[in-house]
C-alpha positions, -999 to +999 in steps of 0.1 A: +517-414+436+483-407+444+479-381+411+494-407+390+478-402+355+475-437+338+469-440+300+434-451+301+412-461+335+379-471+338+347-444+349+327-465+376+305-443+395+281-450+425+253-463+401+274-491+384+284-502+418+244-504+424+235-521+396+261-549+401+252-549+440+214-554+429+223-581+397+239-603+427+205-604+447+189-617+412+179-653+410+205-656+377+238-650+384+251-666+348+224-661+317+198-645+324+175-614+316+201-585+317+221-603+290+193-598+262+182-563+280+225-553+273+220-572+240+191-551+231+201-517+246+236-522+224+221-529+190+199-499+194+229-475+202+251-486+174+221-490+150+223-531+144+199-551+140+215-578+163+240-577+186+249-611+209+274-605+239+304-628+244+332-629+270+359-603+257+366-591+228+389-615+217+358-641+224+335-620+197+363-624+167+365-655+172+330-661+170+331-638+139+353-662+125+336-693+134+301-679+124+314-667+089+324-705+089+365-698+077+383-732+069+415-738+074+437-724+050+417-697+035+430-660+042+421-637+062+435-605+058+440-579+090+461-548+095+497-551+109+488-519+136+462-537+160+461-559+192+474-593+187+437-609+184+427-593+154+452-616+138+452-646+165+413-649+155+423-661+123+446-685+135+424-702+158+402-719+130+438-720+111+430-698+084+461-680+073+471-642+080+482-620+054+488-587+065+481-552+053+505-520+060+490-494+069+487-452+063+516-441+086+503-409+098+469-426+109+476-460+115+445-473+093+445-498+068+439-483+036+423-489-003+456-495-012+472-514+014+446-536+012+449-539-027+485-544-019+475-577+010+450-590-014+474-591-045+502-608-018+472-632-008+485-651-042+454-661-053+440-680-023+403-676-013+404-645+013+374-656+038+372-625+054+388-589+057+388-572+089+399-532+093+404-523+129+392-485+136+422-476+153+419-454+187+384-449+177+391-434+136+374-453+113+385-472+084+370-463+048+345-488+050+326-487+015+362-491-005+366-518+019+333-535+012+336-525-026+371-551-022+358-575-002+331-580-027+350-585-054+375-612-037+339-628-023+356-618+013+332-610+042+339-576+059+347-577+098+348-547+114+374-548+147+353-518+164+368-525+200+379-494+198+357-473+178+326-477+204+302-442+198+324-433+165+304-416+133+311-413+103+300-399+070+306-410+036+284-394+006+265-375+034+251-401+045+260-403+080+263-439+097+281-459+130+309-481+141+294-515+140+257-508+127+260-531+097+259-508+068+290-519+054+300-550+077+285-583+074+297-583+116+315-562+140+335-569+171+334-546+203+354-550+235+343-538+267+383-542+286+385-515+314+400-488+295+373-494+271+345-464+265+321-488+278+337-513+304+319-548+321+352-558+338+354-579+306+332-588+277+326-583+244+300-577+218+292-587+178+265-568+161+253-578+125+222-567+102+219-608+097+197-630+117+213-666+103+247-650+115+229-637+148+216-676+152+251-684+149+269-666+173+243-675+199+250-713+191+286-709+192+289-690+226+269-715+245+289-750+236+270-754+203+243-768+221+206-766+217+173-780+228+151-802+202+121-789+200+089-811+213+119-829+230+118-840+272+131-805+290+162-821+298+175-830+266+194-812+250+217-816+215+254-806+204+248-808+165+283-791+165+309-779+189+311-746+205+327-725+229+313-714+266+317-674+254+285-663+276+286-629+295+274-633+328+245-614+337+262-598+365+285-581+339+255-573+315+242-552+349+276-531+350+269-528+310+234-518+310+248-492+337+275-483+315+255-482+284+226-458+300+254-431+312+272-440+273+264-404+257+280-386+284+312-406+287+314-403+247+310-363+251+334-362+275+360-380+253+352-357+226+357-329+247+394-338+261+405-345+221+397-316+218+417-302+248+448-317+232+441-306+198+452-272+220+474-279+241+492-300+222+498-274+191+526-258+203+544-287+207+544-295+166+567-304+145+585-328+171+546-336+185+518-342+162+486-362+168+477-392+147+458-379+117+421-383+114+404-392+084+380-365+072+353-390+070+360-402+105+345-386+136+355-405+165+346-414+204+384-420+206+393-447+233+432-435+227+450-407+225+476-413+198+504-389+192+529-393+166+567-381+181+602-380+165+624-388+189+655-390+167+648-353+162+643-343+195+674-364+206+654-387+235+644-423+232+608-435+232+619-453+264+635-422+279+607-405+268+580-428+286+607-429+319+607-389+319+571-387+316+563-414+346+582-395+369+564-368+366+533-388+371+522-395+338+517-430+324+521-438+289+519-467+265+523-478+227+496-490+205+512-508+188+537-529+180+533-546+147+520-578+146+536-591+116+571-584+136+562-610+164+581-640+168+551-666+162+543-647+129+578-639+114+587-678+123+552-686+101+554-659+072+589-647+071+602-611+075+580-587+058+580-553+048+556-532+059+569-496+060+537-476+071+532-499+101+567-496+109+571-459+107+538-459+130+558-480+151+587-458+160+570-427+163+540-433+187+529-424+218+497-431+236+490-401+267+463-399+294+426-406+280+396-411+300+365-394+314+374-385+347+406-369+337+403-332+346+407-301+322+439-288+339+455-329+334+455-321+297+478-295+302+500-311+323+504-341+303+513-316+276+539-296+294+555-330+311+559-340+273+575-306+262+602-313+293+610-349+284+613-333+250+633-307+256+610-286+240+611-249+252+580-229+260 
């Protein structure tokens, strides 16, 4: 139907079409100056030092990984609520996963659920510990870092969905992904992202040798000797071909200029919910934010129980697409996933799994209107049963 509300959608107005109309007129079409003018213009918003673009966002952590150097069988520890590349990243340079539960009303990993993964880590080196910032809520970074220090663990921040987020912690006020407490985060610029280049992805760090890194490992591990003929060219070790076209950098420099605005708006509908979604408690509640945490959320996370309201989560979803609402679930654990229980075994993780059965992720994205709010909310209180 032509009103159709989907879960997340992209903003594309007439000047990203523009820029990416001009970029294809450009002599470079592959690498070439709009990737270090997105590079640049990124570091500066988030407040990095660095920041080198990749292919997706899946493409950045598995940079991360590579760049930190990981071996095979050192840990890397990752929360069980997340997309399945958090974890797959590991597994690509064939560390191994051990994975942390996490809070059940927010979904985070926290203090003591990573206490709890690093004491089941058993005494292996952990290589690298890497909080996602769920929806857009950020993880408590400095007990993270204070952890990860003591286990000699590099912190990874999985900020794919925390793009624009704040946060304070002993007022002193700070970003998703500017370094302060991560040696590297991870961005993803999917679609339904709050910044979007069809795909792509971005790692920012405070670290130039980790900055010289990444850019080696995008680009095949290759380099040019210097004083050398201007053909040659070396592969002291192997790498990937991550690179971000510059025709994508032109949609993200677009993207990135308008990036304030599209942030503000998100803030705005949250808050929308917050009111129309009220009445609707205790059956409906939305995912609890830390109160360090002020997020650009890229989801709208609500926490349902359906074994009190008598519907299924799939009955639920069915009710609320025919009344033109999409929906979808962020997410189901990783640890429960065939390749991982047939690696690791059946594990409890009871905060992930209680996340699990109760939520819910509505209609969230900028060019939703005011009035959509409040008819996602009374399409919910139907499928709900809940009177008004």
């Amino acid at each position: 139907m032509s009103d159709f509300l989907p879960y997340g959608r992209q903003t594309i107005e007439d000047d990203d079409v523009a820029a990416v109309a001009d970029a294809l007129t450009d002599d470079f079409l592959t690498t070439g100056p709009k990737v270090a003018a997105f590079e640049t213009g990124f570091a500066d918003f988030v407040g990095a030092q660095h920041a080198v673009a990749c292919a997706n966002g899946t493409a950045a952590l598995h940079l991360a990984m590579l760049a930190l150097d990981v071996q095979p069988g050192e840990v890397c520890i990752v929360p069980s609520i997340t997309f399945l590349a958090t974890a797959n990243c590991a597994r690509f340079v064939g560390a191994e996963v051990v994975f942390a539960d996490v809070d059940a009303e927010s979904g985070l990993m926290t203090e003591a659920t990573l206490v709890d993964a690093v004491a089941r880590a058993g005494g292996r080196k952990i290589a690298a510990i890497l909080p996602v910032h769920l929806r857009g809520d950020v993880c408590d970074l400095p007990a993270m870092r204070r952890i990860a220090d003591e286990v000699g663990a590099a912190l990874v921040e999985d900020a794919c969905h925390a793009l624009g987020s704040r946060m304070v912690f002993d007022n002193v006020p700070a970003s998703a992904g500017d370094g302060r407490w991560g040696d590297l985060a991870v961005f993803s610029f999917h679609p339904v992202k709050t910044l979007t280049t069809g795909e792509g992805g971005m790692v920012t760090t405070q670290r130039a040798d980790l900055a010289e890194r990444l850019r080696l490992l995008r680009s095949h591990g290759m380099v040019r000797p210097e004083g050398a003929d201007p053909w040659v060219y070396e592969m002291p070790e192997i790498g990937f071909n991550y690179r971000l076209p510059d025709i994508l950098c032109a949609l993200g420099l677009s993207q990135l200029a308008k990036l304030p605005r599209l942030v503000e708006r998100r803030r705005a509908l949250a808050r929308l919910y917050e009111t129309a979604l009220a009445p609707l408690a205790p059956l409906v509640r939305i995912a609890a934010r830390p109160t360090w945490s002020d997020p650009a959320l890229h989801l709208k996370c609500v926490l349902i129980d359906f074994e009190a309201a008598g519907v299924t989560r799939a009955e639920a979803m069915a009710g609320l697409k025919a009344r033109g609402i999409g929906s979808q679930v962020h997410y189901i654990p990783v640890h429960s996933q065939p390749y991982y229980r047939a690696r690791y075994g059946a594990l409890a993780l009871p905060g992930a799994d209680a996340w699990y059965a109760r939520c819910l992720s509505l209609p969230f994205y900028p060019t939703m209107a005011d009035g959509d709010v409040a008819r996602v909310a009374v399409a919910l209180a139907e499928v709900l049963g809940i009177a008004p």
